[in-house]
C-alpha positions in Angstrom: 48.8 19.5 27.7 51.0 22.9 26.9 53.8 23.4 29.5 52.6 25.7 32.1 49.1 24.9 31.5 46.0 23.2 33.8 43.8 19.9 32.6 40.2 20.1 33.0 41.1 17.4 36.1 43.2 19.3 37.2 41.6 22.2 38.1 38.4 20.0 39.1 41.1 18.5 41.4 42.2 21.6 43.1 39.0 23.1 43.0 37.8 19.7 45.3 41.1 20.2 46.8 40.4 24.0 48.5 36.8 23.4 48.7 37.4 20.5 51.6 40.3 22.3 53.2 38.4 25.6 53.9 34.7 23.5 54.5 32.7 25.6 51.7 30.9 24.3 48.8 33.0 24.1 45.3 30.1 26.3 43.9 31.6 29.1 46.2 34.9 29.2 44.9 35.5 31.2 41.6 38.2 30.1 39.3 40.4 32.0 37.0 43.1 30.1 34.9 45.4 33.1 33.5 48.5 30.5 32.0 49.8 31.9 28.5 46.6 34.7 28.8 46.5 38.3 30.1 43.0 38.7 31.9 42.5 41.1 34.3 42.8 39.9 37.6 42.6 42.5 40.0 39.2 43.2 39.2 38.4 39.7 39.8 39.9 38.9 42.8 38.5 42.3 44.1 34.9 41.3 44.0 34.9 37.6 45.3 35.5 36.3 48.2 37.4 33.2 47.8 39.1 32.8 44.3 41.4 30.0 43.2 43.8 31.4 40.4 46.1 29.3 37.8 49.0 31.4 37.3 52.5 30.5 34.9 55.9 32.6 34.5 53.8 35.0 32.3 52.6 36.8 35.7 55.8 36.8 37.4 55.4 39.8 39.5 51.6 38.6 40.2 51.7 38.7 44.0 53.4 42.3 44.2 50.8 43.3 42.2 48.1 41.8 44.3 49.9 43.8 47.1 49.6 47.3 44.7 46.1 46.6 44.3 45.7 46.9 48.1 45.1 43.3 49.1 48.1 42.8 51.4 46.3 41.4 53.8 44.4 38.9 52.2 45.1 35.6 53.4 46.5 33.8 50.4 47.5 29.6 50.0 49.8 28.3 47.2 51.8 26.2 45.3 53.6 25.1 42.7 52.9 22.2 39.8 50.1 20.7 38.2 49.3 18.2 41.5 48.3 18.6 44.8 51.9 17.3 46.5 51.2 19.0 50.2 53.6 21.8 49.3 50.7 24.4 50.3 51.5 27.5 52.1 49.5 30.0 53.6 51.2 33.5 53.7 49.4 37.1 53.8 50.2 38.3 50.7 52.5 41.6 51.6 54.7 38.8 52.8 55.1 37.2 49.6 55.0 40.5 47.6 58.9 40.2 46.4 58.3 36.5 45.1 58.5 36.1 41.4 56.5 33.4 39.5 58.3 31.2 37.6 56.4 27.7 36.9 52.7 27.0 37.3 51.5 28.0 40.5 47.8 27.6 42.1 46.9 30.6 44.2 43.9 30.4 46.7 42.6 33.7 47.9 40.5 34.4 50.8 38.5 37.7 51.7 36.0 37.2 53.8 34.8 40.9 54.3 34.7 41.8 50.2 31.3 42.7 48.5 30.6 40.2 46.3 29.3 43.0 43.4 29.6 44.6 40.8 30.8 48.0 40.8 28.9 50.2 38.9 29.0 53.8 38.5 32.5 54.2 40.3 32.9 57.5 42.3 35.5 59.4 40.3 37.8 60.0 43.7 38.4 56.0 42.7 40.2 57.2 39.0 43.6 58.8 38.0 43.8 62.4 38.0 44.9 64.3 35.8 43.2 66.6 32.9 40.3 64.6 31.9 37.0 66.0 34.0 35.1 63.1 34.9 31.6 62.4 33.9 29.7 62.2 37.5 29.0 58.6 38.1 25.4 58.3 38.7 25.5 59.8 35.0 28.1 57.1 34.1 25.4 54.5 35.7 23.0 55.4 33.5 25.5 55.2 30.4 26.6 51.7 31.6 23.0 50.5 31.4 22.3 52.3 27.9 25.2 50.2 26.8 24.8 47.0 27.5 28.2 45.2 27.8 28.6 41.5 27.7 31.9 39.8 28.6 32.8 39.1 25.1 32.3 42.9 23.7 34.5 44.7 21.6 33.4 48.4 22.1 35.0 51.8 21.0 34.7 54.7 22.8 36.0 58.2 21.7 37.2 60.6 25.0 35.6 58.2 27.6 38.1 57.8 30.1 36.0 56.3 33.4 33.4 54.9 31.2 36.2 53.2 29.1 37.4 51.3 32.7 34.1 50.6 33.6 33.3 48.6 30.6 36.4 47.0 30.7 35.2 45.4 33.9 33.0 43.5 32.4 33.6 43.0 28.5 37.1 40.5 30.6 36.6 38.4 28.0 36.4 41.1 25.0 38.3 44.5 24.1 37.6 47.9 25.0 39.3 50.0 22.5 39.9 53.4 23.7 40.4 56.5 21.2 42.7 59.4 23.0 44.4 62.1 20.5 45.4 64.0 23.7 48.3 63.6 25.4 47.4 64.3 28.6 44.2 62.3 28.0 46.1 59.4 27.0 48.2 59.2 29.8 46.0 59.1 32.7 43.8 56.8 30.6 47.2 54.8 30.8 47.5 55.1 34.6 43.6 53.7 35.0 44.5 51.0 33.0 47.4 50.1 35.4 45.8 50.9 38.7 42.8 48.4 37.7 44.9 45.9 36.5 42.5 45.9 33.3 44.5 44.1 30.6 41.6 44.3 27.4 42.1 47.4 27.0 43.4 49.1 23.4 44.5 52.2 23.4 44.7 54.5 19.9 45.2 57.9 19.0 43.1 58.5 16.5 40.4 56.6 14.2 42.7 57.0 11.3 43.6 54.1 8.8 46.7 52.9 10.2 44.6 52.5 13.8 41.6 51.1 12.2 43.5 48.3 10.3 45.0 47.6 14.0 41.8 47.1 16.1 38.9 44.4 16.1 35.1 45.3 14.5 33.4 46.4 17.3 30.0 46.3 18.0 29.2 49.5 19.7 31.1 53.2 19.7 30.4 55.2 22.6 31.1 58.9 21.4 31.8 62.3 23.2 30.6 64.4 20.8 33.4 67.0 19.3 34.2 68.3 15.9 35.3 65.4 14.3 31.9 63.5 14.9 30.6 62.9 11.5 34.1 61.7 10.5 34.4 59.6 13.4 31.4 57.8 12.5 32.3 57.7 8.6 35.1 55.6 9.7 33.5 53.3 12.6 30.6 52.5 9.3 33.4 51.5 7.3 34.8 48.9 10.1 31.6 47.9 11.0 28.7 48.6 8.7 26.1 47.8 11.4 27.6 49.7 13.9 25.5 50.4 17.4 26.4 54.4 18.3 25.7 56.2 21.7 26.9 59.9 21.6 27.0 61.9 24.1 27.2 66.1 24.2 26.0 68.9 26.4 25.9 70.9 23.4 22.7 71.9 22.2 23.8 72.8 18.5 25.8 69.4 18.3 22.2 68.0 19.2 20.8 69.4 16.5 23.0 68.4 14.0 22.8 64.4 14.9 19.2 63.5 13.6 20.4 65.1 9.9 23.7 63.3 10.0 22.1 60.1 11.7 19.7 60.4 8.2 22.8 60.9 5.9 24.3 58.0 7.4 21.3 55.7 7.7 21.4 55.3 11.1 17.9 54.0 12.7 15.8 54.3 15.9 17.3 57.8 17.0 16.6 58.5 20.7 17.6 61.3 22.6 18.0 60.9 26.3 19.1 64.3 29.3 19.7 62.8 32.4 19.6 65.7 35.0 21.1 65.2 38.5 21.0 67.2 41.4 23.0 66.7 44.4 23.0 68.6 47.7 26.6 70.6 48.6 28.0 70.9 52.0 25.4 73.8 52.7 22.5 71.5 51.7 21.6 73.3 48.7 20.7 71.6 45.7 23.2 71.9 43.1 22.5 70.6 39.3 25.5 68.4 37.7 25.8 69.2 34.0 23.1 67.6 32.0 24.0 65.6 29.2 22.2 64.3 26.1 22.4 60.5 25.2 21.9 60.1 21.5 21.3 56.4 20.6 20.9 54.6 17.0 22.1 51.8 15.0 22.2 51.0 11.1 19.5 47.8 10.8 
């Protein structure tokens, strides 16, 4: 067994462990072993209620940012070593926030009053500000479904800020590579990154060749149309040759120019999808959000 690290029996031990002392089933107690890996944690601890984590000295500053994340008051038990030597202690976690990590520690993690769910379509109020104008979220609903993320994905997605954090939710086990030539773009997609505590995130500028030799093949490219499109997909074909696309514009002549260059490319099983929503303001009038197009196809 590496140093730092947790058997199989191990964590079967202090999974049995916590399950007797807090009188719940194992089967309600979610386990995340993060020794020697960078997974994102915040996420996960955010939508369970009792979570049992296996931490190392790679996540020294773990607790503070449990505390950044907003869960000070969580009631939180743990310890340090691979065994189960009585040395448990139950703290709130904003009084533990100063407390670095230095050896494997088991951290146990109780919220009774969290939603266990997922969280999809995000309002934006949630994300960073800063220049990016956010896709409204029942829109960015509809593009979660249309995309289909696994835990294990590796997807691209050009000038897709929220949708980019969204998927990165739940590809945990996967990469989410994130293309943002613009400064200010790239800098708030940055601050998302750290406010979520997403850590499978991969952030380029471009889909030049130095920054397509760096990142995995993905599967799927997510695209906000703009007037580098038919290059951008020129170069995703030549990483993946059976690449997935879903473009998105409000643009009506961009629209008309994907079903030529979708042919040029041999890209299959076009469909075009608007998704119109209307919303009432604080007068109670109906007012229409802008109304995309979703362009889907893939090379067979």
């Amino acid at each position: 067994m590496a140093k730092g690290s947790y058997g199989t029996s191990d964590i079967l031990g202090w999974m049995g462990y916590f399950a007797n002392e807090m009188q719940v089933s194992p089967e309600k107690i979610k386990i995340m072993d993060i020794c020697g890996k960078l997974k994102n944690v915040i996420p996960f601890v955010e939508t369970r209620k009792r979570v049992l984590i296996f931490a190392d000295e790679l996540h020294e500053d773990l607790f503070y940012d449990f505390w950044e994340a907003g869960f000070g008051e969580y009631d939180m038990w743990y310890g340090t070593g691979v065994k189960e030597e009585g040395q448990i202690k139950k703290v709130k976690i904003k009084e533990v926030i100063h407390k670095k990590i230095t050896e494997p520690t088991v951290i146990f993690i109780l919220n009774e009053n969290t939603r266990e769910s997922y969280r999809i379509g995000m309002k934006n109020e949630m994300f960073s500000k800063g220049p990016i104008k956010y896709v409204g979220h029942e829109i960015r609903a509809v593009i979660m479904s249309m995309l289909g993320v696994d835990s294990q994905d590796t997807i691209c997605l050009v000038d897709a800020e929220s949708i980019a954090i969204e998927a990165a939710f739940v590809a945990g086990d996967g990469t989410i590579i994130c293309v943002e030539n613009d400064k200010g773009a790239k800098e708030t997609m940055e601050d998302n990154v750290k406010q979520f505590g997403v850590h499978n995130v991969m952030i380029v500028p471009d889909l030049g060749p130095e920054s397509m030799e760096k990142i995995p093949v993905p599967r799927l490219s997510f695209i906000v149309a703009n007037k580098h499109l038919e290059e951008d997909i020129e170069r995703l074909l030549k990483k993946n040759p059976k690449m997935q696309f879903v473009i998105y514009t409000l643009e009506l002549d961009i629209l008309s120019k994907i079903k030529p260059l979708f042919d040029k490319y041999n890209i299959s099983n076009m469909e075009v999808t608007q998704i119109t929503v209307s919303k009432t303001d604080k007068n109670n009038m109906f007012v229409t959000q802008p109304s995309p197009w979703l362009i889907t196809g893939e090379v067979l």
